[in-house]
N, C-alpha and C positions, 0 to 999 in steps of 0.2 A: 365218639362216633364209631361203630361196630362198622369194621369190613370182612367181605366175604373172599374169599381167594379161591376158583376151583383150582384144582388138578386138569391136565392137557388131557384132553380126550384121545381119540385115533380111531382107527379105522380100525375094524377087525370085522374077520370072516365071520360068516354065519354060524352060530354053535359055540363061539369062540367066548373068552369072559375079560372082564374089564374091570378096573375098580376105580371109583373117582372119588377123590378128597376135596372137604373146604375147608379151610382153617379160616377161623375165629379170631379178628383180632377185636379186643374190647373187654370188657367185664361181664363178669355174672352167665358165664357160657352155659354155664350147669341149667340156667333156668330158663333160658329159651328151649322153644318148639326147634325142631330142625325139619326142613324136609326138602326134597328134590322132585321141580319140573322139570317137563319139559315142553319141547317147540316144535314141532313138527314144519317142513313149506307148508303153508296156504291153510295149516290148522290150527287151534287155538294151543296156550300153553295149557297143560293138565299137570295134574298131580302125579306124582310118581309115587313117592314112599314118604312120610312122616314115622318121626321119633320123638318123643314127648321128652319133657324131664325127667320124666318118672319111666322111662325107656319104655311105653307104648308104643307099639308102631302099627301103621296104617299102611295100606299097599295098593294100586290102582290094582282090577281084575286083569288087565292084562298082562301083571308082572309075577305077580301072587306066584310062589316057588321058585321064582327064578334069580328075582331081585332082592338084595339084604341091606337095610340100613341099617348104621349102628354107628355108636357116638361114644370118644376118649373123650372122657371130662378134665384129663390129666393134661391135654395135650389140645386142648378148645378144637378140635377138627371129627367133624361130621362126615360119613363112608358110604359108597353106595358101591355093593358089590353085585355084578350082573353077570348070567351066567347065563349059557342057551343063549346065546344073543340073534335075535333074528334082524332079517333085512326091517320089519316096519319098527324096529326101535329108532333107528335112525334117526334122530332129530338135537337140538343144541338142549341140553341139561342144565340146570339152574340149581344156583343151591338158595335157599332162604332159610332165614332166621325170624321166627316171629314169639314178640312176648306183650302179648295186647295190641297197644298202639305202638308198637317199636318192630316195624318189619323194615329186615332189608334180604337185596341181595347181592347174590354174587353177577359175575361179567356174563358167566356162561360161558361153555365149552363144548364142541361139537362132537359128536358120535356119530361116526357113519360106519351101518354095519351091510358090508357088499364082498362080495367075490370077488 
């Protein structure tokens, strides 16, 4: 049974940058998808950034330059580094793991980005 563990999110200023880890417990890490949602209040979860096996990555338009996935195969933990961090990033981050029918995730861990 694959689990996801994030990293503790926090608070930081606007402009400020962040980086959140999941680590992978389970087999065959190399060959899952990775990618990071999120939750905004009272909005749906969205995609944030995918990374493929094959280290393709995908990026919602709203993060595009700002936000970096990228995955240690050495070390099963998937990374989302954010920079420029504005007040509407704000919301709880999810990490998943998907390889066909075998999706999970993580708890989730909250980002609030305020003065």
């Amino acid at each position: 049974q694959v689990q996801l563990v994030e990293s503790e999110g926090g608070l930081v200023q606007p402009g400020g940058s962040l980086r959140l880890s999941c680590a992978f417990s389970g087999e065959l890490f190399r060959f899952y998808t990775m990618a990071w949602y999120r939750q905004a209040p009272g909005k749906q979860r969205e995609l944030v950034a995918s990374i493929s096996s094959a280290r393709t990555t995908t990026y919602a338009d709203s993060v595009k330059g700002r936000f970096t996935i990228s995955r240690d195969n050495a070390k099963n933990t998937a990374y989302l580094q954010m920079n420029t961090l504005k007040p509407e990033d704000t919301a709880v981050y999810y990490c998943n793991s998907n390889q066909g029918t075998y999706d999970y995730w993580g708890q989730g861990t909250q980002v609030t980005v305020s003065s």
